[in-house]
N, C-alpha and C positions, 0 to 999 in steps of 0.2 A: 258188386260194382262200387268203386269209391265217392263218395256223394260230393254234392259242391263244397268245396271249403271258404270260409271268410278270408282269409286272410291271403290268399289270388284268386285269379280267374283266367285260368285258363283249361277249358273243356271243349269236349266234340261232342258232337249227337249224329247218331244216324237217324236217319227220316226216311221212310216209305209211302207214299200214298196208299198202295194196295195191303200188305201184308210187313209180318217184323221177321226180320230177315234170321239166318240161320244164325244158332249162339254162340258156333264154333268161328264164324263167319266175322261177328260182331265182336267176337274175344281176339283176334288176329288184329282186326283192327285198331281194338280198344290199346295192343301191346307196342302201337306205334303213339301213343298218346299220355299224356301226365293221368286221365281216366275220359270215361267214354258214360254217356247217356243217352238210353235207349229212349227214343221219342216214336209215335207212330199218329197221323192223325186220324186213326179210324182206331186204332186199339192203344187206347194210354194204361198205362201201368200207374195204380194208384200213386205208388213209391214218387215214381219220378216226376208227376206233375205237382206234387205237393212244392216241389222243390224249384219246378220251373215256375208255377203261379204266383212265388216270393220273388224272382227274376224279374226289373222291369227294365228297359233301354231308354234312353234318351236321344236324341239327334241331335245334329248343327244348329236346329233351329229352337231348339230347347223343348221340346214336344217328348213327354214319354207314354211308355204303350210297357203291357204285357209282354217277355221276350216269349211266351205262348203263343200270343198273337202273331206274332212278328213267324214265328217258324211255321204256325200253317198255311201262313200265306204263301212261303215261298214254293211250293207246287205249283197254285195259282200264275204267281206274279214272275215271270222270267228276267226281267230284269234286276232282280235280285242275284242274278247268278253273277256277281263279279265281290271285289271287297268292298265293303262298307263298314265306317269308324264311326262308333256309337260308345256313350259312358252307361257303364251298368251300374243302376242302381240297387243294391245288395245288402242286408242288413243295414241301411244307415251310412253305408261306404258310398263314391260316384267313383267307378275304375273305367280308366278309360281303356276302350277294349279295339280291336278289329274283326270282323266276323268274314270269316274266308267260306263261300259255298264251293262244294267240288259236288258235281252231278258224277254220280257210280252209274245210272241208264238214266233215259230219258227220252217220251216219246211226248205223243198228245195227248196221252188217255193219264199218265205215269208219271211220277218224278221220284228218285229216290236218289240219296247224296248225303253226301258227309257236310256238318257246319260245322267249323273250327271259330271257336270263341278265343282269341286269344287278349292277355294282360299287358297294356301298352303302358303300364306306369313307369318300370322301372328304364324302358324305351325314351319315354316323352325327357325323364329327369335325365340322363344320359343327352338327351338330344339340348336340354337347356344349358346342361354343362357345355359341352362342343359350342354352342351360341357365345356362352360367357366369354370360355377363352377365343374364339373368337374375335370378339370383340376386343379383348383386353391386347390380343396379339397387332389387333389392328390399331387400336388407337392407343397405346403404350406410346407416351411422350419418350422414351427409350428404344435406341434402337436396336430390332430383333429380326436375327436371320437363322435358318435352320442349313445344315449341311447335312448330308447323306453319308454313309460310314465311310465310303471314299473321299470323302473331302470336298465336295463339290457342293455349292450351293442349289437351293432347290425351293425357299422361299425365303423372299424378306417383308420387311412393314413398309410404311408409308415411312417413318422415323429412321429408318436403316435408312431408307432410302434418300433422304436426305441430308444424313449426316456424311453418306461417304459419296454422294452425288452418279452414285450407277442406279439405271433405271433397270428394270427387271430383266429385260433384252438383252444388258450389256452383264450381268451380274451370273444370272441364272447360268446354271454349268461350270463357274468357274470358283475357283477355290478362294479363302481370305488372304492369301500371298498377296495379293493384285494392289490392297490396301495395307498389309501388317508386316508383306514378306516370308521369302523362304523360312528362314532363319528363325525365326520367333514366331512365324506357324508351327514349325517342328519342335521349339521348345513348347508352345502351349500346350498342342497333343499329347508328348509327352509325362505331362505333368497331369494331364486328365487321367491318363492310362495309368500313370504310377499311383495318382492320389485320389483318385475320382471327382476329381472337377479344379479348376482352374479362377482364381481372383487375381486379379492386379492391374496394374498402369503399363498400358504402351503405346508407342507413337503409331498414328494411324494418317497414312497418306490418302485425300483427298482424290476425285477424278481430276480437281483442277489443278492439285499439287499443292496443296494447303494441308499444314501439318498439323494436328489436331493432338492433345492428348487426353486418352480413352483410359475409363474404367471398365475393364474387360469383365465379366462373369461366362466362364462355358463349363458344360454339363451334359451330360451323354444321356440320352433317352433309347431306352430298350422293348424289348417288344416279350410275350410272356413266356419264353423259352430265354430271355437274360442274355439274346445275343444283341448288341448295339445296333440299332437300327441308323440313327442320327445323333448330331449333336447340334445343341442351340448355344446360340452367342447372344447377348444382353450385353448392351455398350451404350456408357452414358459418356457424354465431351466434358472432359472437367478442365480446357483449357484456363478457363477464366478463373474456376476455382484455386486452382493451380498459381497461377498469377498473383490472386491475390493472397493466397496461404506464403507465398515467396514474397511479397508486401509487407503483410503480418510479420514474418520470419527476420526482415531487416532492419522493421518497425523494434519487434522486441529484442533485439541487440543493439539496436539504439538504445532502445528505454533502459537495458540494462547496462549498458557502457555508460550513462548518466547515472544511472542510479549508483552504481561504482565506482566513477571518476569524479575529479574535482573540475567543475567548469576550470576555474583560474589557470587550473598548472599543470592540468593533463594525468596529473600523479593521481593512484586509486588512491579514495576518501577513507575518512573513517569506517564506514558502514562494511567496506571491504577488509578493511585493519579485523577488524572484529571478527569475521568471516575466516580470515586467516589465521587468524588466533586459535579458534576453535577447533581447525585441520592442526595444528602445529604440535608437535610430540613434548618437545623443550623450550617453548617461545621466551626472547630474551628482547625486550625494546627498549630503545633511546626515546626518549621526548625531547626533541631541539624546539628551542625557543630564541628567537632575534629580541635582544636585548633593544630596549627604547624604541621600537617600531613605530608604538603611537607618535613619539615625537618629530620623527622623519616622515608617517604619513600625513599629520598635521602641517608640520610646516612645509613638507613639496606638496601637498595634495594627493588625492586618491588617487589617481591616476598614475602615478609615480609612484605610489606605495604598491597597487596592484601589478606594475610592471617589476618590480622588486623582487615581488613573490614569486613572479616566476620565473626570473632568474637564478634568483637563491634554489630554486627547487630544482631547475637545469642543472646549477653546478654541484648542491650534494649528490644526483644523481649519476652526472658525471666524474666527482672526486671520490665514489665509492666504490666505481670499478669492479664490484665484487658481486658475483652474481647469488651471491649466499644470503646479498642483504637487500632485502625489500624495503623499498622507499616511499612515504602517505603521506599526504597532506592533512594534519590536522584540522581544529576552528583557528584561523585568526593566522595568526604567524609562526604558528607551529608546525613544524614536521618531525617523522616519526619513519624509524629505520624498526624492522623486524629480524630476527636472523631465527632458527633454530636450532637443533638441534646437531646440527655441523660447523659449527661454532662455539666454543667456549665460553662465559660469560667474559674469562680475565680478554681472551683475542678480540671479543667485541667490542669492548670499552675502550680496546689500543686501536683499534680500527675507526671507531668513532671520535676519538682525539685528534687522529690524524686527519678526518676529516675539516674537525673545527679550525684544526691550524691551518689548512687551505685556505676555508672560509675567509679566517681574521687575516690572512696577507691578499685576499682578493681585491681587487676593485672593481665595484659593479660601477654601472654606466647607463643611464636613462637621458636622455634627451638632451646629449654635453652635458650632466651633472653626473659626477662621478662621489662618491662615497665609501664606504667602509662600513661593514658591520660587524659583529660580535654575537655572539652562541652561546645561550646555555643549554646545560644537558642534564635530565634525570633517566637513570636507568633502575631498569626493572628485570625479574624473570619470574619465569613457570605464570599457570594461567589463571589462577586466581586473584583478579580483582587488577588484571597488570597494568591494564591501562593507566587507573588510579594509583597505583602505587609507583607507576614513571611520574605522572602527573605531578605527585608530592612529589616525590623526590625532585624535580625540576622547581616546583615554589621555594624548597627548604635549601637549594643552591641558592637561589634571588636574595631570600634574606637574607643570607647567613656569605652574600657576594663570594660566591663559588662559582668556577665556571661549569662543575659537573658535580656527579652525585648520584651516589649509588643505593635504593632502598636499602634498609634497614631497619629494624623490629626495635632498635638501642635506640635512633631517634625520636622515639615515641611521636613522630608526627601525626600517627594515626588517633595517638590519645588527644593531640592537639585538636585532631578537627570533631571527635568526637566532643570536646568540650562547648567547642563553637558550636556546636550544632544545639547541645543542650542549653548554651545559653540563648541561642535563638528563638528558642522554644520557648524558652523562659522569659523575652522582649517581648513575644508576642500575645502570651495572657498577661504578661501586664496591661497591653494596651489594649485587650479584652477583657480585662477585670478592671479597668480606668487606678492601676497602680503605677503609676507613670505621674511622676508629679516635681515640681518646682521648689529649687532653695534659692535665697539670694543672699550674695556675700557686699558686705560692703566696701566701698572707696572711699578711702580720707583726702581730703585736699591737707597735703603736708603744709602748707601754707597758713590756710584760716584754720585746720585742726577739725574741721568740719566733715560729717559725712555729707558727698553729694551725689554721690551716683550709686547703683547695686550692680553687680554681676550676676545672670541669670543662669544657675545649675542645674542641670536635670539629675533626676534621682529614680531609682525604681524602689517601691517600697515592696519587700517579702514578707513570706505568711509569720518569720520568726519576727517582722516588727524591725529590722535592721534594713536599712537603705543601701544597695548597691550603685556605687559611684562611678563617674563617667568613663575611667578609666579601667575598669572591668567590664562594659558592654556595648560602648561606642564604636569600639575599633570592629566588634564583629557586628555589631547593627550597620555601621557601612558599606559590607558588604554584602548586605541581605536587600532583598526589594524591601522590606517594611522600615525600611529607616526615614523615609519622607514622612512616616506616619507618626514617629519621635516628634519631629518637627512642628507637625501640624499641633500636636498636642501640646510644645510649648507654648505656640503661639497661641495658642487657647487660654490657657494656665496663667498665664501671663500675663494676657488682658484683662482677664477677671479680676488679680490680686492687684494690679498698677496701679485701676481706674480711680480712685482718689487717691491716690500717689502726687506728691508733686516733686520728685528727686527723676534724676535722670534715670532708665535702665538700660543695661548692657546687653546683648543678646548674642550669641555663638552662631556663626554660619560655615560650615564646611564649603568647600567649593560643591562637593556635590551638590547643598542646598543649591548654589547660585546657578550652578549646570540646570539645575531641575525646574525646569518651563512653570509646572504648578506652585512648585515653593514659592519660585520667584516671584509671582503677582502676588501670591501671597503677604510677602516679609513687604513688597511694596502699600500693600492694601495697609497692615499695622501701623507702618511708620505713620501713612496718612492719617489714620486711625487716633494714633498717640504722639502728635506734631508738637516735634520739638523735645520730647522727654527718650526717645532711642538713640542708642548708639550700638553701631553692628559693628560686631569683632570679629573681623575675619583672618582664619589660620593661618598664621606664615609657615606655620610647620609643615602642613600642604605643599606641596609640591604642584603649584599653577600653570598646568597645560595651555589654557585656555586662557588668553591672559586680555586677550579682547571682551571675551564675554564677562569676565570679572570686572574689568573698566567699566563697561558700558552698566553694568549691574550698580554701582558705585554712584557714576553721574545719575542715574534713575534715583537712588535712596540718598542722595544728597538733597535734589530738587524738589523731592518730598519732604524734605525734614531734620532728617537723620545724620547724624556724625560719626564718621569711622576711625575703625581703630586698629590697628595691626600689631594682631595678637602675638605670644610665644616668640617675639622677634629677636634675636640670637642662638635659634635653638639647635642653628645644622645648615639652613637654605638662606638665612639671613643676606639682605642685598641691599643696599643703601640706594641701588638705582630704582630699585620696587618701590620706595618708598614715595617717589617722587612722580612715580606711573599711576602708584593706585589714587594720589591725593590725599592721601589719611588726614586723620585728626588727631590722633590718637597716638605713640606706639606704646605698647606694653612689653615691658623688658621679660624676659622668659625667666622665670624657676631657677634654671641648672646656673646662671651668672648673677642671682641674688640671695643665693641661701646661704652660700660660704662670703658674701661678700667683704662681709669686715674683717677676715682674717685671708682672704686670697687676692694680692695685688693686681693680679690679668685680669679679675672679672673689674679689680678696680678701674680699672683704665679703660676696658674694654666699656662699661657703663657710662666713665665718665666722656668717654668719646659720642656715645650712642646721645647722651642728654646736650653735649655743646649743639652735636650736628641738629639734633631737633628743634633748639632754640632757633639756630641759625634758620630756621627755615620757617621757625613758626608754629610749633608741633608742641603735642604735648607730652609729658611721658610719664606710664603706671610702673611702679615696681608691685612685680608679682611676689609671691611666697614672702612676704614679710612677717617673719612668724618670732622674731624677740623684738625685743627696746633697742639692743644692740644693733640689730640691721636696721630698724628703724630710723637713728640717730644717723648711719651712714648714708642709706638714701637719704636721705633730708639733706645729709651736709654734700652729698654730690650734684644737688640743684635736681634729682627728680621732682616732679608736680605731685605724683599722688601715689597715697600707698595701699594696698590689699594684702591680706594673709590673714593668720588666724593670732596676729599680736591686733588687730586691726579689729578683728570681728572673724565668728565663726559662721559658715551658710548655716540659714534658717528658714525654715519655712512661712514664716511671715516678714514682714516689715516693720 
């Protein structure tokens, strides 16, 4: 016979009161069983009790006993004859078991019967699983229904049942059509059968007739011969999700229609230029530029400059006509046409011309003020660096007063800016190595013959010991941020070397300086500083936007101290009504109408006009570039006041 094993527990024993039954008798029996143990309580078989006296049971109420014990009772005790669940304690194991008695005869004197011990674990764990799902079928925030292979529902949740508002009464028997429809019950079926199970979104009608949209899952459950018993549905409401993914959705084509367009003018921005560039096979761009825009939005105001823009941007749009050419709005007053590779560079350029001569015969129209503008144009092609290289090409028309302009590798404009850029370079360890430093030129009073004033130069000193001069690094320090920081340093320079000075000094102020909020308290803080001994020369060669805030700059550095003086005055922008706006003290006749003076009649006349008018009014005036005895002798005998050049004195770095 096969003995108890560890690892189950499930055995029978026969039991006799009187006698051990026949072996042929006990082996018939035993071949209905996993193994059989002969038990007897009047003849024990050594074997088998060694085996049962390891055997002990426990009950409900945690009381254990010998299962020895337990089995010669039940002759005694009759009410043992039904089942009873007890855990067998067994090598160090607790299995939870059932013990079935089945009486074979039974009198009063007798009992003999079979006890079935059977192994309730792998039962109980089965039975906790069925609890779990259970449970999870019940309280699943999701709602879950089972159908029958016919289609007919057969149970739902609490959560089914509130999402589609049928109570189990009205639900039970009837198919998902009631909520989803013929039509797409038969597609989802379909798709189970073809794919083995079914995901997606679809409209679920309500008991109340509220339309819901459901993320569906169904999935076929079969039975162990693999024929489909049922199918379960899993449905979550992603109405709301839904709503707001469609939110999100128009949110983020807002954000990118911004990120793309130009608030002002509706036209797509740069950042799309660029984007388009990138897709483009052959890319060929215009850069249009409105010629003196600052000065029309200055003098109408923003408002009228901004309504400008978008009008200019409505009619290249509309005067392009041509759906080959893509139309951007640059920074500032610039727009920009793309074409590609359906386009020719030469038909782009005749395309783009013709658009500027629309332009230049338009007449835009803001608030009853009507106006005229002007266009320039740099063109570019292929994708390397195009933007920049329209970009040049549109500066090097400005200068060179072109209305268009097409890159070029001959213009060397890229050598130009590579220059700029090294000298920048080379501004800014100056004024990190403190080689940034001060000469001054003297002023003779033609008169007494006397030096009375200096003119203050900047200079940058190199490692070769040679000074680079204003007009090698100025022009591109102007348009660098570090050029205030020039400034601040003459002003530095300047106060150190005056301060027992008693001659007048000169000082150079760009409009920039005077634009610039910091400088400007600055150069005012100085004058009070050194009262009475400044004089600021301010650029006429500048071109004065701003011509309030230059006045107003002027009466400030007056009422402090200081006397002015308008520099380079003939030199291109010369105005004799400026002259009487700014209040100067000063003019200083420019270079280019005194260096040939004594052998060129126009600058003679031209001078001698500029010295009456000054007298008349009370003004003084410098001849610049005095650089023989000869021009010397003519200023003097033209009635200027005072003279400077290098017949006069050469800058120095001292005093």
């Amino acid at each position: 016979m096969e003995k108890v094993k560890t690892e189950q527990f499930d055995k029978t024993f026969l039991i006799t009161s009187d006698r051990i039954i026949d072996l042929e008798e006990i082996l018939s029996i035993c071949k209905r069983h996993d193994s059989c143990v002969l038990f007897s309580p009047d003849k024990k078989e050594e074997t088998d009790l060694k085996i049962l006296n390891k055997i002990k049971l426990q009950d409900s109420e945690g009381k254990t006993f010998p299962l020895v014990d337990f089995l010669k009772n039940i002759p005694k005790d009759k009410n043992f004859l039904d089942k009873k669940n007890f855990f067998v304690m067994y090598d160090g194991k607790k299995i939870p078991v059932e013990i079935n008695i089945s009486p074979l005869t039974e009198n009063e004197d007798s009992f003999n019967g079979l006890i079935t011990i059977r192994d309730l674990t792998e039962i109980r764990e089965t039975e906790e699983k069925l609890n779990l799902f259970k449970n999870i079928f019940l309280e699943a925030q999701d709602g879950i229904a089972v159908i029958d292979s016919n289609g007919f529902y057969i149970i739902q949740n609490e959560a089914h049942k509130n999402l589609t508002g049928y109570d189990d009464n009205e639900i039970l028997g009837k198919t998902p059509s009631i909520s989803i429809g013929e039509e797409k019950l038969e597609e989802i079926m379909n798709t189970v059968k073809k794919e083995g199970k079914f995901r997606g979104t679809v409209k679920l009608r309500t008991k109340n007739g509220k339309t819901l949209d459901i993320d569906l899952s169904v999935f076929p459950v079969k039975d162990r011969y693999g024929i489909i018993r049922y199918y379960v549905g899993i449905k979550r409401d992603i109405t709301d999700i839904l709503k707001r993914e469609e939110k999100l959705k128009e949110l983020t084509e807002k954000l990118k229609k911004q990120l793309y367009t130009d608030p002002l003018t509706g036209l797509p921005n740069r950042k799309k230029l660029i984007e388009d560039i990138e897709r483009s096979e052959e890319p060929k761009l215009a850069v249009l530029n409105i010629n003196n825009f600052k000065e029309i939005n200055d003098f109408y105001g923003q408002y009228f400059g901004d309504q400008l823009l978008k009008e200019v941007g409505k009619k290249l749009k509309d005067f392009a006509e041509d759906k080959n050419l893509l139309l951007y709005r640059n920074y500032g007053d610039e727009f920009i046409f793309l074409a590609d590779k359906n386009i020719n560079l030469k038909d782009f350029i005749i395309k783009i011309k013709n658009i500027l001569r629309k332009i230049h015969t338009y007449t835009f129209k803001t608030d009853d003020t009507e106006v005229h503008i002007y266009m320039t144009a740099g063109f570019a092609e292929g994708k390397e660096k195009l933007i920049s290289k329209a970009d040049m090409a549109l500066k090097y028309a400005k200068q060179h007063r072109k209305n268009v302009q097409i890159y070029n590798k001959s213009l060397k404009i890229e050598e130009q800016y590579k220059k700029n850029i090294s000298m920048t370079k080379k501004i800014k360890e100056a004024l990190e190595n403190n080689k940034v430093t001060v000469y001054f030129q003297p002023i003779l009073n033609n008169e007494t013959l006397k030096i009375e004033s200096y003119e203050t130069l900047v200079r940058i000193k190199e490692d070769s010991g040679n000074h680079l001069l204003p007009e090698n690094f100025l022009i591109v320090a102007k348009k660098s941020p570090i050029y205030p920081d020039i400034t601040k340093v003459i002003l530095d320079k300047t106060f150190e070397k005056i301060r027992n000075i008693d001659k007048k000094i000169s000082l150079n102020l760009s409009i920039r300086d005077i634009e610039n909020t910091e400088i400007n308290e600055l150069v005012i803080q100085f004058i009070k500083d050194n009262k009475g001994k400044i004089i600021i020369e301010i650029l006429e060669s500048e071109s004065i936007k701003d011509l309030e805030t230059v006045i107003d700059f002027i009466k400030r550095a007056k009422s402090s101290g200081a006397e002015i003086a308008l520099d380079d005055f003939g030199s291109g922008y010369s105005n004799f009504e400026l002259i009487l706006k700014l209040d100067v003290d000063y003019i200083k006749i420019d270079a280019s109408l005194i260096k040939n003076l004594h052998s060129c009649m126009e600058s003679k006349i031209i001078v001698e006009t500029i010295v009456n008018f000054a007298k008349k009014l009370n003004k003084k005036t410098v001849a610049e570039f005095v650089h023989s005895e000869e021009i010397f002798k003519t200023v003097k005998s033209l009635g200027v006041d005072y003279s400077q050049g290098y017949f006069i004195g050469e800058p120095k770095g001292e005093i």
